[in-house]
N, C-alpha and C positions, 0 to 999 in steps of 0.2 A: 297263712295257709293252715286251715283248720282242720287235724284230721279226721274228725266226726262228721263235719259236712261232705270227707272225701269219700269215705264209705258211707255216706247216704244218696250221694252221687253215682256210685260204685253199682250200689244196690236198685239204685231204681233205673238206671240212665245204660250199666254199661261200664266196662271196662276201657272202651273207646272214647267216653266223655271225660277222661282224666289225663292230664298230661303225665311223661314217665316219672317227675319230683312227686306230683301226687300218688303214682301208684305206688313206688318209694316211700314214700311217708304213711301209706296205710299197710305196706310189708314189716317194713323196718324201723317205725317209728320216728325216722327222720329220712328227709331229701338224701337222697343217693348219686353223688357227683361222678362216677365212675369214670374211670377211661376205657374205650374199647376192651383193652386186655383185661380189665378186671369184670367189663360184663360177660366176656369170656366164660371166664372163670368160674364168677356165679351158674351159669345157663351149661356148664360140662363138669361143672361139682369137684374142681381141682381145689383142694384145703391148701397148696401152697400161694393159689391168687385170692384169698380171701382180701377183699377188699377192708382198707384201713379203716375205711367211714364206719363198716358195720361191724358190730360184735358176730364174734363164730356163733351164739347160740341162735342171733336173729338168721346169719345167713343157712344154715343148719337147718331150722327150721323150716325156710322156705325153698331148702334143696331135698327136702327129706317130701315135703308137700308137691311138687313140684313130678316127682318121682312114683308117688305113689297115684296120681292125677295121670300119669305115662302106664300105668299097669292097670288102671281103671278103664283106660282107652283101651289098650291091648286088650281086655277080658273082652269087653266091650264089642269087641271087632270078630274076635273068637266065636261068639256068639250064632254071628248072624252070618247069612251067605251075603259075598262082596258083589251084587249086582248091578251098584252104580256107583261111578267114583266118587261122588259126594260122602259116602260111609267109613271112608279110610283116611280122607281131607284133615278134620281133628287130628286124629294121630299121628300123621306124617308132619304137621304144622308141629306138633308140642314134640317130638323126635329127632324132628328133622330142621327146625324153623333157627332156633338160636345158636345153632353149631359154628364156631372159630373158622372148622376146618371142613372140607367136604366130606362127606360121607357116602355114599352108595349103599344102598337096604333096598332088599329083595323081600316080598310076601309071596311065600309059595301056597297055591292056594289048591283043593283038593276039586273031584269032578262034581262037587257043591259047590264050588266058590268058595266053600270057609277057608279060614286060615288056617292050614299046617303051621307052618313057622314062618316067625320074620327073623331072616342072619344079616348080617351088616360084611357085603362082600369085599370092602373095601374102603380105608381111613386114607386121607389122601392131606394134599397143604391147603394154604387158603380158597386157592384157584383150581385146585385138579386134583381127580382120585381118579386111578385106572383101576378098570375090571377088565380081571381077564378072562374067558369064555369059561374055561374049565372047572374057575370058582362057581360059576354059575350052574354049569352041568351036575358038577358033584351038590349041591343044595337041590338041582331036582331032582336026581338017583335017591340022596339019603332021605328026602324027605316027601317023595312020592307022589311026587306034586303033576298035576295036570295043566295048570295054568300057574303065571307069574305076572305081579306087577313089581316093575322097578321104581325108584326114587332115590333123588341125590339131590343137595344141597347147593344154593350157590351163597357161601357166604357174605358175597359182594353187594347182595339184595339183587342183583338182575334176572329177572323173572323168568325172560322168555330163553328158552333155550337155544344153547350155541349153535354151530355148524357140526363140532365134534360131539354135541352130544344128540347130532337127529343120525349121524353118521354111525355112533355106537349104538344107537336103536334098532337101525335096519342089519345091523351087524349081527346084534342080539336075537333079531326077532328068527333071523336064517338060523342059527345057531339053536335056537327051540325047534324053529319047525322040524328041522332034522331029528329032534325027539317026539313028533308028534305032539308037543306042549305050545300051549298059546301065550306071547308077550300082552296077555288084556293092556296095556297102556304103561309109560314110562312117565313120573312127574319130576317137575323140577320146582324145589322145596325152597322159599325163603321164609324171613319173619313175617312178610307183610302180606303172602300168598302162593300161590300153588298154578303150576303150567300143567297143563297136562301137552307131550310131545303130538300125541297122538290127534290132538284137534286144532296144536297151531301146525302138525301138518295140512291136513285138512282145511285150512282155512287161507292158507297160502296160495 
């Protein structure tokens, strides 16, 4: 495995036309064997799960890149008003895609649709993060938001979302209207893609 042919590959083909040893060998300079928990680790920048295979300065590197690529997104996003869910897909994928644990992130968005702020209302375990209405209430008072989109992780990779989480939708959504604020849609975030609630209800 040649890593010049991987990043000529990389470069004309895609990120998609490389298996993860390759994309590993054109990060790190060599195949990257990891276990779950040390891909963890990489993808949520913990310095105690530095994986053995890599030296700190490779993985440093590409945690420092990796970050600065998530604030690129964010500006990115800040920019423009959010009028279709395909403009926030990137971001929520590189924030939301390789997380351990679940997470719930809120984009509160103003009567443009830009982004006020995105707050993270809740860190949960593998399988579960609870939000509770009131974290939510208080992120739209402070930050004056007209509209909100939700998103949360399932680190399982299972796409489509639960029972409990089309049940904390409609929870949510009575929970805004009662502030006059719109839930514009709720995703469910893995590595490999993005649910929106709102149109696997609709499609059901």
């Amino acid at each position: 495995m040649m890593k010049s042919s991987c990043i000529e590959r990389l470069t004309k083909l895609g990120p998609s036309s490389l298996t993860d040893d390759e994309l590993a060998l054109v990060a790190f300079d060599q195949p990257c064997n990891c276990t779950q928990a040390e891909r963890n680790a990489l993808v949520q920048g913990s310095r105690l799960g530095v994986p053995t295979q890599v030296s700190f300065e490779r993985w440093a590197s590409l945690l420092a890149w990796h970050h600065l690529k998530l604030r690129w997104l964010g500006q990115d996003v800040s920019r423009q008003a959010l009028t279709h869910p395909g403009q926030v897909k990137e971001y929520l994928q590189h924030r939301l895609g390789g997380l351990g644990q679940e997470q719930v992130l809120a984009l509160f968005l103003d009567s443009s649709l830009h982004l006020v702020e995105c707050r993270v209302l809740s860190i949960g375990t593998i399988n579960e993060a609870r939000v509770y209405p009131r974290e939510l209430v208080r992120g739209v008072i402070e930050s004056g938001a007209t509209s909100v989109i939700l998103a949360h992780n399932h680190p399982s990779g299972q796409l489509r979302a639960s029972a409990s989480d089309i049940a904390l939708t409609d929870r949510l959504t009575q929970v805004l209207k009662g502030l006059d604020v719109e839930l514009v849609d709720h995703f469910v975030v893995t590595a490999q893609g993005i649910c929106s609630i709102k149109a696997q209800n609709k499609a059901a």
